[in-house]
NUBAFI-813459 format. One line per 10 residues: number of its first residue (from 0); their letters; for each residue x, y, z of N, C-alpha, C, CB. Coordinates in Angstrom, 1 decimal, padded with zeros to 4 digits. Glycine has a CB too. Example, Ala and Ser with C-alpha at 12.3 -4.5 7.8 and 13.67 -1.06 7.14 Angstrom:
// residues 2
0) as) 013.2:-005.7:007.8:012.3:-004.5:007.8:013.2:-003.3:007.8:011.3:-004.5:009.0 ~ 012.8:-002.2:007.1:013.7:-001.1:007.1:012.9:000.0:007.9:014.1:-000.6:005.7
***
This chain:
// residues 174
0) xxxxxxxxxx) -015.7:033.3:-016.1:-014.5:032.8:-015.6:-013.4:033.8:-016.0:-014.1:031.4:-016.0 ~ -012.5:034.2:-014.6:-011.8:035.1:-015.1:-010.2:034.5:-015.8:-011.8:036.2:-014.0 ~ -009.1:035.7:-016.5:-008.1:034.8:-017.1:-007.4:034.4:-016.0:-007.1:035.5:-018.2 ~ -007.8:034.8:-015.0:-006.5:034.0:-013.5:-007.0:032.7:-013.3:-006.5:034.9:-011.5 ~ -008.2:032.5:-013.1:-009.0:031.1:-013.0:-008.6:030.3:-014.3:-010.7:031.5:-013.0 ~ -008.2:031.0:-014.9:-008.4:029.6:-016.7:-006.3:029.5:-016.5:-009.4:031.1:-019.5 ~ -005.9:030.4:-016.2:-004.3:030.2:-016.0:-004.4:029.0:-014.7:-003.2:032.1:-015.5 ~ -004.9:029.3:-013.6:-004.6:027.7:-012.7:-005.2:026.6:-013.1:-004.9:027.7:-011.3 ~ -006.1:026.8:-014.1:-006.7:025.1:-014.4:-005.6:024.8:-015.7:-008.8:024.9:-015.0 ~ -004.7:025.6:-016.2:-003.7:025.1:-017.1:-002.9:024.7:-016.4:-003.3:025.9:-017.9
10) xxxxxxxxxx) -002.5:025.4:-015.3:-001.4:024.9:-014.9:-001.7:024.0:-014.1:-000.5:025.8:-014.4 ~ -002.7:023.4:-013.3:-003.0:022.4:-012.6:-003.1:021.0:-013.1:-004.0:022.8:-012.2 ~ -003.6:021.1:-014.4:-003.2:020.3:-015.4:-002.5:020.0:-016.1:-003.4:020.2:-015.8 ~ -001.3:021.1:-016.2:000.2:020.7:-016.3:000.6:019.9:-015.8:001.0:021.5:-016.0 ~ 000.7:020.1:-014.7:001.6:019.5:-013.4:000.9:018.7:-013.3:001.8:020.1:-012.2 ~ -000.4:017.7:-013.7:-000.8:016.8:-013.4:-000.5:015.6:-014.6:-002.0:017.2:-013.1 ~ -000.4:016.3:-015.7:000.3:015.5:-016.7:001.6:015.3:-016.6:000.1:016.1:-017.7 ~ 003.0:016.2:-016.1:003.9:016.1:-015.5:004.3:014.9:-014.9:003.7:016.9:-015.0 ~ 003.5:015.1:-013.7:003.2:013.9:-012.7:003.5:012.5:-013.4:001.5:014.0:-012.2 ~ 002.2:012.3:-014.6:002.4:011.2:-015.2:003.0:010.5:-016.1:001.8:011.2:-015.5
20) xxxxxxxxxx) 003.7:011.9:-016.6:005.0:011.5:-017.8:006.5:011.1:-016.6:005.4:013.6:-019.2 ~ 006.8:011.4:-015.9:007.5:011.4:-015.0:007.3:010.3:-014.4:007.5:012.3:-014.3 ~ 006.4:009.8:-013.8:006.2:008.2:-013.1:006.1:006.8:-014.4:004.4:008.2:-012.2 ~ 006.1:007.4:-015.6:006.2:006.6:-016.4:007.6:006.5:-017.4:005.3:006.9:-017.0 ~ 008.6:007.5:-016.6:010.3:006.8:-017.0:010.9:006.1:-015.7:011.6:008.1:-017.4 ~ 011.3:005.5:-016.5:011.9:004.1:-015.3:012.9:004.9:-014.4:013.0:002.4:-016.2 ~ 013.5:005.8:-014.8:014.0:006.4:-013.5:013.8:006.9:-012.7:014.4:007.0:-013.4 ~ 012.3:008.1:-013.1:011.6:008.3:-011.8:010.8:007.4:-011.3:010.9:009.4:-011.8 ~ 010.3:006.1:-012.2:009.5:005.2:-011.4:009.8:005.0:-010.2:009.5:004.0:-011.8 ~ 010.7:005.0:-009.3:011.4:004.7:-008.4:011.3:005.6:-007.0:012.7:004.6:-009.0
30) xxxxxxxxxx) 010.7:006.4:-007.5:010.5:007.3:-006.8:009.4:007.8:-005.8:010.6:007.9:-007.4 ~ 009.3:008.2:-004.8:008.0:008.2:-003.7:007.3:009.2:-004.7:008.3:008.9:-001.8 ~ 005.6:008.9:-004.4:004.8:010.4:-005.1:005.1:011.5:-004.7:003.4:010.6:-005.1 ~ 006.0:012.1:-003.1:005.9:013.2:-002.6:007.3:013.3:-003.9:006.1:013.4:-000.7 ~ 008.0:012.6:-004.2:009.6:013.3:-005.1:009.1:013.5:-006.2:011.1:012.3:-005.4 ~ 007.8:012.9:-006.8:007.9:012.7:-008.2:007.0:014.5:-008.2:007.0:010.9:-009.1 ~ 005.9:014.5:-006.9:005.4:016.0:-007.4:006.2:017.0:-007.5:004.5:016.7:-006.4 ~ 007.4:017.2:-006.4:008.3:018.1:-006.5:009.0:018.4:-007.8:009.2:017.9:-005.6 ~ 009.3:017.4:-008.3:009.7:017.2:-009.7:008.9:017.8:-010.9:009.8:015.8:-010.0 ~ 007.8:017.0:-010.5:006.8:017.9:-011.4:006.3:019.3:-011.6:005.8:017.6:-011.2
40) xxxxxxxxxx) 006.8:019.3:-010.1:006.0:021.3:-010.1:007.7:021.9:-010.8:005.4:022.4:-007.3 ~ 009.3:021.4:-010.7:010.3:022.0:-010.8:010.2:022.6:-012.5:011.5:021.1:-010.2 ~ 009.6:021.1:-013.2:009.9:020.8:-014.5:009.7:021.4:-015.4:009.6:020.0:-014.9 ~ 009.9:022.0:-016.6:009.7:022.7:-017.4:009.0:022.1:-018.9:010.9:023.3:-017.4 ~ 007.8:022.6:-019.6:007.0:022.2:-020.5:008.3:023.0:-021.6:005.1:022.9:-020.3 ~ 008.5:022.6:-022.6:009.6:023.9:-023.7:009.7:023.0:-025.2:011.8:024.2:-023.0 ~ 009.1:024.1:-025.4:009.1:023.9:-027.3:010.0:024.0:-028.3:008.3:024.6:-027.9 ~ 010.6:023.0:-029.1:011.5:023.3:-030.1:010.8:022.9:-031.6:013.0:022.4:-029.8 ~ 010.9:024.2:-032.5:011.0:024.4:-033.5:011.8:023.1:-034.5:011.5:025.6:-033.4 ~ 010.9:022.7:-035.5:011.9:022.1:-036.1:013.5:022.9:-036.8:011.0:021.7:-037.0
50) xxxxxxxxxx) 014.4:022.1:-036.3:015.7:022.5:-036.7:016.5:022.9:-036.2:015.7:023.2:-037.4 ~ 015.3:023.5:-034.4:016.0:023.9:-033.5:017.1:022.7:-032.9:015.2:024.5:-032.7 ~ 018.7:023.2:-032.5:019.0:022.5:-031.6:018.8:022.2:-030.1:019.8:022.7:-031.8 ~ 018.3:021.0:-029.4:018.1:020.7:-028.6:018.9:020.7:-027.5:017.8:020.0:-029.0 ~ 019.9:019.8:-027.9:021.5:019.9:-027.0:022.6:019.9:-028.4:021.8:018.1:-025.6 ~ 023.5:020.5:-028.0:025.1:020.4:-029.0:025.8:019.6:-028.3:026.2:021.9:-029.0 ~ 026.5:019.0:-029.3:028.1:018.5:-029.1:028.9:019.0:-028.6:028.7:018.3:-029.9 ~ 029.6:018.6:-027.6:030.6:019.5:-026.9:030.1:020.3:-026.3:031.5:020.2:-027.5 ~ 029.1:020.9:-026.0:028.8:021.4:-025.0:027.9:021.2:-023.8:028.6:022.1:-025.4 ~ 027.8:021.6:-022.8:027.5:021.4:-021.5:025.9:021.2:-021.1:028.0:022.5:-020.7
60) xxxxxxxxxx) 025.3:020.5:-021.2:023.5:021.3:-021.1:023.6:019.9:-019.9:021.9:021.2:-023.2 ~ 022.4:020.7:-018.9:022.6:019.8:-017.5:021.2:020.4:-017.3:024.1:020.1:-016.1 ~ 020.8:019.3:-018.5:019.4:019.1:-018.4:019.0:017.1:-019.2:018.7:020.8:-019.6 ~ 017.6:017.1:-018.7:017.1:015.3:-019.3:016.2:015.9:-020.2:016.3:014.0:-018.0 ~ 015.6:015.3:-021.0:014.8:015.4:-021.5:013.8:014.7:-022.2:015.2:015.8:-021.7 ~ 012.3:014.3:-021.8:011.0:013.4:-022.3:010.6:014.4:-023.3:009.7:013.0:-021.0 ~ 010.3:013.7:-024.3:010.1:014.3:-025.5:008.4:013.5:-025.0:011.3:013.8:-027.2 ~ 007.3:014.7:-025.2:006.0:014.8:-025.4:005.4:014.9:-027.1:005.7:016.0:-024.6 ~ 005.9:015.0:-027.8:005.5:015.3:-028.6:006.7:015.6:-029.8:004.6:016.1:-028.2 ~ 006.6:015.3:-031.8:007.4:015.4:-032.1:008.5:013.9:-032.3:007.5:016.4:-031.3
70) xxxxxxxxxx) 009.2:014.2:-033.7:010.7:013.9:-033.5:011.9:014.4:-033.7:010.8:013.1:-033.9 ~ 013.1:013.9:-033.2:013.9:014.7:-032.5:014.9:013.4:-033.4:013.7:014.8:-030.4 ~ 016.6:014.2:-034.0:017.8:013.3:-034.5:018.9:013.4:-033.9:018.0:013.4:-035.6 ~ 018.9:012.1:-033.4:020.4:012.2:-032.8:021.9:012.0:-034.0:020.3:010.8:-031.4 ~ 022.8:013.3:-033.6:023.7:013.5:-034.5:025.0:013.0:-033.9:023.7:014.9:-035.0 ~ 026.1:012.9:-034.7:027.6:013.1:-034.6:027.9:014.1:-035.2:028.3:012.2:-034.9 ~ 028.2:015.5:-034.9:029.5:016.0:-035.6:030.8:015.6:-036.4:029.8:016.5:-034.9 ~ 031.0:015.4:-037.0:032.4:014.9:-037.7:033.1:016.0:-038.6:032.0:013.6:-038.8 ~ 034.2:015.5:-038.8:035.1:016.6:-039.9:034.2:016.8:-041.3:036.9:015.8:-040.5 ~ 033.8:015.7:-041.3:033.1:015.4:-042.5:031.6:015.9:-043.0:033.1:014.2:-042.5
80) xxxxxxxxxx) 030.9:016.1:-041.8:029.4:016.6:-041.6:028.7:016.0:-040.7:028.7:016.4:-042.6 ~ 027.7:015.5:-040.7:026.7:014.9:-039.7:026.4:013.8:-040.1:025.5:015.6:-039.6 ~ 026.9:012.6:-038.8:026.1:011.4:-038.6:024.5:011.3:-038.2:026.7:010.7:-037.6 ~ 023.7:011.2:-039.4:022.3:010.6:-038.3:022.5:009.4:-037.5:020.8:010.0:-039.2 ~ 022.6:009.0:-036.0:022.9:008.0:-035.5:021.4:007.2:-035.7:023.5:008.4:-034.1 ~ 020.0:007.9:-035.0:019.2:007.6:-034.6:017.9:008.6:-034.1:019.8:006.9:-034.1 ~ 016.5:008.4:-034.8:015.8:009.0:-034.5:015.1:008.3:-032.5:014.8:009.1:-035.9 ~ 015.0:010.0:-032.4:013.9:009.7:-030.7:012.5:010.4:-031.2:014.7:010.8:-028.9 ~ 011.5:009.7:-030.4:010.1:009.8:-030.7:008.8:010.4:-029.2:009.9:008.0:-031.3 ~ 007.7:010.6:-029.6:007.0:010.5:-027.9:007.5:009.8:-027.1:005.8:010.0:-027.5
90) xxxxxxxxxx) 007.8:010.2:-025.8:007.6:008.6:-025.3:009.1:008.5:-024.6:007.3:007.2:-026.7 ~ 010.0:009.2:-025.3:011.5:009.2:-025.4:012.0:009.8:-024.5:012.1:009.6:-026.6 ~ 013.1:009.2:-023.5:013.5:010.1:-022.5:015.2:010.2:-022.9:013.2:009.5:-020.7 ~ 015.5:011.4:-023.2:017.1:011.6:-023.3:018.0:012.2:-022.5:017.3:012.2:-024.4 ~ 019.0:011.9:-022.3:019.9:013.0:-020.8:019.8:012.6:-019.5:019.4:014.4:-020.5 ~ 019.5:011.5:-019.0:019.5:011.3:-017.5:020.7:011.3:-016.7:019.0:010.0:-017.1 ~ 021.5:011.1:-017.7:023.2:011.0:-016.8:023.7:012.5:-016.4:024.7:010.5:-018.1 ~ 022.9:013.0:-017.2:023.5:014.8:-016.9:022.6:015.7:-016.0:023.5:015.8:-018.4 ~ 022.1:014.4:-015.2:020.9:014.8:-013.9:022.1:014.7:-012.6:019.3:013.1:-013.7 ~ 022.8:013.5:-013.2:024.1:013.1:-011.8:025.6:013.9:-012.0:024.6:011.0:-011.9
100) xxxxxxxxxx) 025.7:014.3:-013.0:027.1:014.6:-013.6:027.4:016.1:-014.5:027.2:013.5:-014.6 ~ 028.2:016.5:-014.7:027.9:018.0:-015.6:029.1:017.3:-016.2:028.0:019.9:-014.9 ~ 029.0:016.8:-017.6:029.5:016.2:-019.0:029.3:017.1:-020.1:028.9:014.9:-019.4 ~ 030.1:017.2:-021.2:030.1:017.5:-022.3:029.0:016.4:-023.0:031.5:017.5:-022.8 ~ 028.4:017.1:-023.9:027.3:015.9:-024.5:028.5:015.6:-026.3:024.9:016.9:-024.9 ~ 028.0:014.0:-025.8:028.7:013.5:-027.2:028.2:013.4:-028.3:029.3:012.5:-027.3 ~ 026.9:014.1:-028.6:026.0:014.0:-029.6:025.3:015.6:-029.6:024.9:012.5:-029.2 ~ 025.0:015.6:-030.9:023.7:016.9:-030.8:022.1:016.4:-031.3:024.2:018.2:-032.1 ~ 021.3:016.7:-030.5:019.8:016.2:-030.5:019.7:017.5:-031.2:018.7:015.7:-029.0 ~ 018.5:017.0:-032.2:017.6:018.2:-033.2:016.7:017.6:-033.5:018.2:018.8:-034.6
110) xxxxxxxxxx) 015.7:018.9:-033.4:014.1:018.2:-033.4:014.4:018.5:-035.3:012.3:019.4:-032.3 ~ 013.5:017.5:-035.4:013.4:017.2:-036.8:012.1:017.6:-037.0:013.7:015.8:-037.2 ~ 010.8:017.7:-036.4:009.6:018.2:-036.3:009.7:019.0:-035.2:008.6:017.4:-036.3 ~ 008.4:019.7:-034.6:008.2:020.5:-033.7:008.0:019.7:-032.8:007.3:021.4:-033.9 ~ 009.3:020.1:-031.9:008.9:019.2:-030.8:008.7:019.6:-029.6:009.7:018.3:-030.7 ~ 008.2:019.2:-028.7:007.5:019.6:-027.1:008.1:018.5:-026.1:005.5:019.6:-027.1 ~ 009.2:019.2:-025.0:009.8:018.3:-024.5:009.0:018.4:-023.0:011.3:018.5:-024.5 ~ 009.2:017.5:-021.9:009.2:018.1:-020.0:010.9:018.0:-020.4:008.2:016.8:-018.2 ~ 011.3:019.4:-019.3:012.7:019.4:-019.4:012.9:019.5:-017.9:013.4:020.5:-020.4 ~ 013.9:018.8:-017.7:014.7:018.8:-016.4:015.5:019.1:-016.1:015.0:018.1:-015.9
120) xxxxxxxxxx) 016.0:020.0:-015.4:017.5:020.7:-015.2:017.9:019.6:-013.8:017.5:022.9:-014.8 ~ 019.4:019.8:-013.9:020.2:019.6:-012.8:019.5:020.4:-011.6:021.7:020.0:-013.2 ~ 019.9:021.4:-011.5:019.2:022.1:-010.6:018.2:021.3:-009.9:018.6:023.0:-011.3 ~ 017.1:021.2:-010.5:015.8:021.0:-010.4:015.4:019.7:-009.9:015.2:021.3:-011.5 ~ 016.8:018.8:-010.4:016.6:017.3:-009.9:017.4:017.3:-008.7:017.1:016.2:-010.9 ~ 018.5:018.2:-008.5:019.8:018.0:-007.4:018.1:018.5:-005.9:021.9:019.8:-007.7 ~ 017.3:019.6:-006.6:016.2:020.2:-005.5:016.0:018.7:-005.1:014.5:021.3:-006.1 ~ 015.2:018.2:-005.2:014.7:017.0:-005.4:015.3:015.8:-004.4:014.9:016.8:-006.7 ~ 016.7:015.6:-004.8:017.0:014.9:-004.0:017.7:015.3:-002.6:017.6:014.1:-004.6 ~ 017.9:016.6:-002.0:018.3:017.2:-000.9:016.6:016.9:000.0:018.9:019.0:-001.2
130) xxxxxxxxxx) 015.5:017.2:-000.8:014.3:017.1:-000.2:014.3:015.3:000.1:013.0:017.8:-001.3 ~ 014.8:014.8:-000.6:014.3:013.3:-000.3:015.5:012.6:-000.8:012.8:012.7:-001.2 ~ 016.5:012.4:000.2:017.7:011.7:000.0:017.7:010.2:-000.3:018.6:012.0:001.1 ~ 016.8:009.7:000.4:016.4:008.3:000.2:016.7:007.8:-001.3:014.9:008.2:000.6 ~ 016.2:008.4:-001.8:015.7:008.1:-003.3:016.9:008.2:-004.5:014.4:009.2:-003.8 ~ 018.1:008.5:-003.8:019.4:008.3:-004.2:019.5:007.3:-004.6:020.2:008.4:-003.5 ~ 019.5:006.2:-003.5:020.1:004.7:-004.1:019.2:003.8:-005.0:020.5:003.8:-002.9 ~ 017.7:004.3:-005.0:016.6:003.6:-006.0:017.3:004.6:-007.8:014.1:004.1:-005.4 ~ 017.0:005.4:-007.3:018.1:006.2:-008.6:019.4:005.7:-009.2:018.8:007.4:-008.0 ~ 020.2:005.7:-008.2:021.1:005.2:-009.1:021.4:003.7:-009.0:022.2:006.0:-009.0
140) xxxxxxxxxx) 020.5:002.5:-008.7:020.0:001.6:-008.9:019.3:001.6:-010.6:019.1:001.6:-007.7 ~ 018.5:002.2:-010.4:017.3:002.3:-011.8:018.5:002.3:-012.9:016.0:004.3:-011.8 ~ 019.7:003.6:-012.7:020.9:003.8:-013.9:021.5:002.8:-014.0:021.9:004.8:-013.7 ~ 022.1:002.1:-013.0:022.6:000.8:-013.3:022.1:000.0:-014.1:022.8:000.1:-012.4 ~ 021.1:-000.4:-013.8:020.0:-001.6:-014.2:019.8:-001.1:-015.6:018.4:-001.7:-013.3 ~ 020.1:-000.1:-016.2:019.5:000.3:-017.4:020.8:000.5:-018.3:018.4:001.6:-017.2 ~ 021.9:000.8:-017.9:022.8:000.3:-018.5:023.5:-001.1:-018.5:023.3:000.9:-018.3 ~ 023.1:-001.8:-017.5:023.2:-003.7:-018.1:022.3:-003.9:-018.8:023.0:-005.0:-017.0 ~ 020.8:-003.8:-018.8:020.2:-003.6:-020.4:020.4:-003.3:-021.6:019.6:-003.0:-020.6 ~ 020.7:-002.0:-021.4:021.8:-001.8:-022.1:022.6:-002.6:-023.6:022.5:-001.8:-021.1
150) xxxxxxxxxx) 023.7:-002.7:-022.6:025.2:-003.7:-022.8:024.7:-005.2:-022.7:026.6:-003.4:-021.5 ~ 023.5:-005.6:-022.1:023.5:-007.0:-022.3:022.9:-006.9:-024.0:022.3:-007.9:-021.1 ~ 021.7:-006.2:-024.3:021.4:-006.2:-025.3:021.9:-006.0:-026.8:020.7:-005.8:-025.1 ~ 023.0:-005.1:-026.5:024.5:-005.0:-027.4:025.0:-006.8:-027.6:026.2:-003.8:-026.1 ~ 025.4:-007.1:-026.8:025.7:-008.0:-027.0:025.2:-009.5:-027.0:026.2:-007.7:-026.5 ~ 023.7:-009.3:-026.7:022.6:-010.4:-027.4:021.7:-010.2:-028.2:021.8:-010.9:-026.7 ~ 022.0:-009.1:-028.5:021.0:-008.9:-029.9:020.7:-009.8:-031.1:021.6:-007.9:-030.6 ~ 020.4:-008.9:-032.1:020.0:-009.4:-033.2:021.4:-009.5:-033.7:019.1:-008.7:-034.0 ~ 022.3:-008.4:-034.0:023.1:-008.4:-034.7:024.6:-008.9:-033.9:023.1:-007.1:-035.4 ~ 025.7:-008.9:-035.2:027.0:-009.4:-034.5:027.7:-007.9:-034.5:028.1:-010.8:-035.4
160) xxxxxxxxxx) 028.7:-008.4:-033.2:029.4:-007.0:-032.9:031.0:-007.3:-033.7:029.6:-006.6:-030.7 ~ 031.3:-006.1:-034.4:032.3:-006.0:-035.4:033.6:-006.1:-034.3:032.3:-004.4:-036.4 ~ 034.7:-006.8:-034.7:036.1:-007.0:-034.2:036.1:-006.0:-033.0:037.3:-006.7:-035.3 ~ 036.1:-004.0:-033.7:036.4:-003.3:-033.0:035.4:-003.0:-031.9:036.9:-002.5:-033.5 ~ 034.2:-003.2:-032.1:033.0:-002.5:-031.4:033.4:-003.8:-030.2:031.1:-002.4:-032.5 ~ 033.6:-005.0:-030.1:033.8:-006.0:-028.9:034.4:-005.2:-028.3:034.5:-007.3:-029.0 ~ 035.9:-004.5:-028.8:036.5:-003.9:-027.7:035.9:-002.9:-027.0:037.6:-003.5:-028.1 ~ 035.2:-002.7:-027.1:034.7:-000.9:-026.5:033.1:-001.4:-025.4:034.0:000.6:-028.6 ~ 033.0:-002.8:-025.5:032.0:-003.7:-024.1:032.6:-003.5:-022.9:031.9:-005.3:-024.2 ~ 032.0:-004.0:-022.0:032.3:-004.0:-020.6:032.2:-002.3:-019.7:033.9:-004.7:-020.5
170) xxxx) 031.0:-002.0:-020.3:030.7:-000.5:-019.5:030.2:-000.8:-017.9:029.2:000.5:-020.3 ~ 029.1:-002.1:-017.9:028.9:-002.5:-017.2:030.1:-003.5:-016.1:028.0:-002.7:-017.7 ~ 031.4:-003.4:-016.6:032.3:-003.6:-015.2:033.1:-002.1:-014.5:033.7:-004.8:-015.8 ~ 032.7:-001.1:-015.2:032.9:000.3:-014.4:032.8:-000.2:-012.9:031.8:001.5:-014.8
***
């Protein structure tokens, strides 16, 4: 077998794994298999080094990102130094809003181990939905629905919400 033959059964199997990590976030669940392949073949496999930064604070990245492998800490910048807010793990999809929007990110993600994301650019998702416009409104259906999850669970949780944190509810009456 030659190295061209062993390069398309990698990549064929990329994109077949792709496929599967992708139909398994509730956002692309939503999606016809002709959108989710296009997606798959757009997506990018990319490896971060522990320590590397993932996305910065304040700055622009118009990309999502399923973490395959690896964990990943989500920070605050402060005057003061770094908030750990919260670790992300396999399994973990981060950035979907910046699939619909080009935002400043209000956090910085850092892999804390070596981590191996599928990464999505704007780009790559805007391809996506010009090919299959339909899948707009199951889209941003899926975002809704996952931010009343969200904010219901804020507010039925386990814990109680502090005086000020009440004030800062109702995302879901946007």
């Amino acid at each position: 077998m030659d190295s061209s033959t062993e390069q398309k059964r990698a990549c064929n199997t990329e994109y077949r794994d792709n496929i599967d990590l992708l139909m398994r976030i509730p956002l692309f669940s939503v999606m016809p298999p002709e959108a989710i392949r296009v997606l798959a073949c757009l997506s990018a496999d990319e490896p971060f080094l522990a320590g590397d930064n993932i996305f910065v604070q304040d700055e622009i990245d118009e990309h999502a990102y399923y973490i395959m492998e690896g964990e990943a800490e989500l920070l605050l910048l402060t005057k003061t130094g770094e908030d750990k807010l919260r670790s992300y793990f396999q399994g973990d999809f981060i950035g979907g809003f910046s699939l619909l929007s080009t935002v400043k990110r209000l956090f910085t993600l850092r892999a804390k181990t070596d981590v191996r994301c599928l990464v999505i650019s704007t780009e790559c998702f805007q391809k996506t939905l010009a090919q299959f416009p339909e899948i707009a409104r199951e889209i941003l259906g899926e975002m809704t629905a996952s931010v009343h999850r969200w904010e219901h669970s804020l507010l039925h949780g386990h814990g109680r919400l502090c005086p000020e944190c009440k004030r800062g509810v109702g995302v879901t009456l946007l």
